[in-house]
KOLLOLUM-241034 format. One record per residue (C-alpha): residue number from 1; residue in one letter; chain; x, y, z. Coordinates in nm, 2 decimals. Example, Ala and Ser with C-alpha at 12.3 -4.5 7.8 and 13.67 -1.06 7.14 Angstrom:
<pts>
<pt 1, A, A, <1.23, -0.45, 0.78>>
<pt 2, S, A, <1.37, -0.11, 0.71>>
</pts>
This chain:
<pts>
<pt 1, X, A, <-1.62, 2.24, -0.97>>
<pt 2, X, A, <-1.57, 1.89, -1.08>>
<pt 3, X, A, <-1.35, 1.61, -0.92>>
<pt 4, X, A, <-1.07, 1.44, -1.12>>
<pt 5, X, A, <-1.18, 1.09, -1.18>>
<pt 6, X, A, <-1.04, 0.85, -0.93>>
<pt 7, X, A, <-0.87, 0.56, -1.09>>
<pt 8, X, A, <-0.78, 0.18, -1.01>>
<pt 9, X, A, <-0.44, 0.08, -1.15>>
<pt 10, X, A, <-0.25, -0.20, -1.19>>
<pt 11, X, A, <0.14, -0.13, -1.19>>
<pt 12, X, A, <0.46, -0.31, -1.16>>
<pt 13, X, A, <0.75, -0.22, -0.91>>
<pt 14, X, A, <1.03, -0.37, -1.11>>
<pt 15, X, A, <1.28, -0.10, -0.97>>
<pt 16, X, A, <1.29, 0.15, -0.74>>
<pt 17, X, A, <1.27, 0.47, -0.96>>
<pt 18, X, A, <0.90, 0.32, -0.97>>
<pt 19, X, A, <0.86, 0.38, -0.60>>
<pt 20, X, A, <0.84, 0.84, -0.70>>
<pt 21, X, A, <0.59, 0.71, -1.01>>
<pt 22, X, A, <0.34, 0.53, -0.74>>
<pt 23, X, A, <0.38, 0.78, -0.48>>
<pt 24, X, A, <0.28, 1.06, -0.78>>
<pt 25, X, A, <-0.06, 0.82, -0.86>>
<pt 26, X, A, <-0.11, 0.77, -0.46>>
<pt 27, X, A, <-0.10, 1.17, -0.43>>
<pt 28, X, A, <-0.28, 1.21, -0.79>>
<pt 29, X, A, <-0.59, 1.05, -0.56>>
<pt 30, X, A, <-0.58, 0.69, -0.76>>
<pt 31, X, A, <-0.60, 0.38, -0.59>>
<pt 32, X, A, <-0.30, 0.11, -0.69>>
<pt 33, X, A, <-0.25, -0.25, -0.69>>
<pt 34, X, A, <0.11, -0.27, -0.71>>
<pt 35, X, A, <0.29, -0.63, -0.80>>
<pt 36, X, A, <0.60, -0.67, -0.64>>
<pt 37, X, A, <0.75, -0.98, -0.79>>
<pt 38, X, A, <0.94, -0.84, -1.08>>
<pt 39, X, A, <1.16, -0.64, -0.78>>
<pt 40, X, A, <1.14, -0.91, -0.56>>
<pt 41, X, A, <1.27, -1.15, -0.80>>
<pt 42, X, A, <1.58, -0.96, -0.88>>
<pt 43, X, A, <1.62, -0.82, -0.52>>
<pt 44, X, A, <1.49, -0.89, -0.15>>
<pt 45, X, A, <1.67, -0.60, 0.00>>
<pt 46, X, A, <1.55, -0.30, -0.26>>
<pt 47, X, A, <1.22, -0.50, -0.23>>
<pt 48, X, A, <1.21, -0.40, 0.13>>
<pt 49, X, A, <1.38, -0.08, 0.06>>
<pt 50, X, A, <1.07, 0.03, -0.18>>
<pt 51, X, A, <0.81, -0.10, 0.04>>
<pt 52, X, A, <0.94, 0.10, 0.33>>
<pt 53, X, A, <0.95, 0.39, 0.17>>
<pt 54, X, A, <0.62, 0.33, 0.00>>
<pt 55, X, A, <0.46, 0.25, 0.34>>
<pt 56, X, A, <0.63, 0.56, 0.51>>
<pt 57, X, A, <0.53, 0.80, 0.22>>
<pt 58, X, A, <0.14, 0.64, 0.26>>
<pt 59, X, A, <0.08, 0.67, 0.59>>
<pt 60, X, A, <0.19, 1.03, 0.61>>
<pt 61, X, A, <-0.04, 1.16, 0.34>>
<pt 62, X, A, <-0.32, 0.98, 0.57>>
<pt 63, X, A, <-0.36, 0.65, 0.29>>
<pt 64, X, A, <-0.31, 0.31, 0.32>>
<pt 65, X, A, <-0.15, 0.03, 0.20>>
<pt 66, X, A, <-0.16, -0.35, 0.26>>
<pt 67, X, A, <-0.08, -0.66, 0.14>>
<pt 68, X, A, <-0.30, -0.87, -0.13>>
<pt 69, X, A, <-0.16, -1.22, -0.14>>
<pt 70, X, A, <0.21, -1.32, -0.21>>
<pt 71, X, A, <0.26, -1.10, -0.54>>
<pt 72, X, A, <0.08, -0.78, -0.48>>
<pt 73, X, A, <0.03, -0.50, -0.27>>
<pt 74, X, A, <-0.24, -0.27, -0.23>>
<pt 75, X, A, <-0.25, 0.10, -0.19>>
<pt 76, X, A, <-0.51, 0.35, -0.12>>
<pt 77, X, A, <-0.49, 0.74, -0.09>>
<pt 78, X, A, <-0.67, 0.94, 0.18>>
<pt 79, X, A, <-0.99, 0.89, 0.27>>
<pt 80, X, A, <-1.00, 0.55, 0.12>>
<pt 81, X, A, <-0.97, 0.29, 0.42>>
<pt 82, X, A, <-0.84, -0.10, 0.30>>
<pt 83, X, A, <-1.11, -0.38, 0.50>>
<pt 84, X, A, <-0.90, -0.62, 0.70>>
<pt 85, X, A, <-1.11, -0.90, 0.80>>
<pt 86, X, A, <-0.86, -0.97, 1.11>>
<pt 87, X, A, <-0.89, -0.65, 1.23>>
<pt 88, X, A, <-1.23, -0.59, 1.20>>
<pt 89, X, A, <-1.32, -0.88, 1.42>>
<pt 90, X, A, <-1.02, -0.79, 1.67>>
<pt 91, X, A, <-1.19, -0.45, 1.67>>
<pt 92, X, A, <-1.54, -0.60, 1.80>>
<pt 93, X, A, <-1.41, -0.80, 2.05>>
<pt 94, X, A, <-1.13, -0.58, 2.17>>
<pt 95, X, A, <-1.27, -0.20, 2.14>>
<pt 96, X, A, <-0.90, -0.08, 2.20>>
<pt 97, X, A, <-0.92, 0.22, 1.96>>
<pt 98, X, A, <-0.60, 0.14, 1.79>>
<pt 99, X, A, <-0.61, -0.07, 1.46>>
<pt 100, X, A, <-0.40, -0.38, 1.37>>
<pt 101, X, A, <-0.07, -0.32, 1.14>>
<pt 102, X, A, <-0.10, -0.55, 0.85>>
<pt 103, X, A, <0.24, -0.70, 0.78>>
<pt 104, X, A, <0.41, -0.66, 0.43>>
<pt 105, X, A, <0.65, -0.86, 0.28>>
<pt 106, X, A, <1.02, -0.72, 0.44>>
<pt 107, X, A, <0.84, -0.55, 0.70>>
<pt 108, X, A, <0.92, -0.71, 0.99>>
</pts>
């Protein structure tokens, strides 16, 4: 039996009734580079609100999500791992067995 394709998208948050759209494409198996700035521009707080939520809905499917520069995010659905290159080399110094948290915008 065949696979659905797996696709790369480029969407815009530019409200928060976008957030159920992306988390549909996230469980859909598609990889998304979401940009932020037409919410962000309008507002900081449903900004952090959506990439809460995003982040929460992500990590408990098993995906991931981080940030890619000042504008976009970046979000991946299970199985698919995002390279960090600060905590790849944390990891080889420091064998810890936990990975770094890459801070989005709002996050913290």
């Amino acid at each position: 039996m065949a696979h659905p394709p797996t696709y790369v998208k480029a969407l815009p948050l530019q409200e928060l009734d976008d957030v159920e759209a992306i988390k549909t494409e996230i469980r859909s198996g598609n990889i998304l580079i979401v940009r932020i700035t037409p919410l962000a521009r309008r507002s900081v707080d449903e900004t952090k609100l959506a990439i809460t939520e995003l982040t929460d809905h992500v990590k408990s499917i098993g995906g991931d999500i981080a940030r890619l520069g000042e504008e976009r995010i970046v979000i991946t659905p299970p199985g698919v791992r995002i390279w960090r290159r600060e905590a790849a080399t944390a990891e080889a110094a420091i064998p810890t067995g936990s990975s770094q948290k890459e801070t989005l915008p709002g996050s913290g």
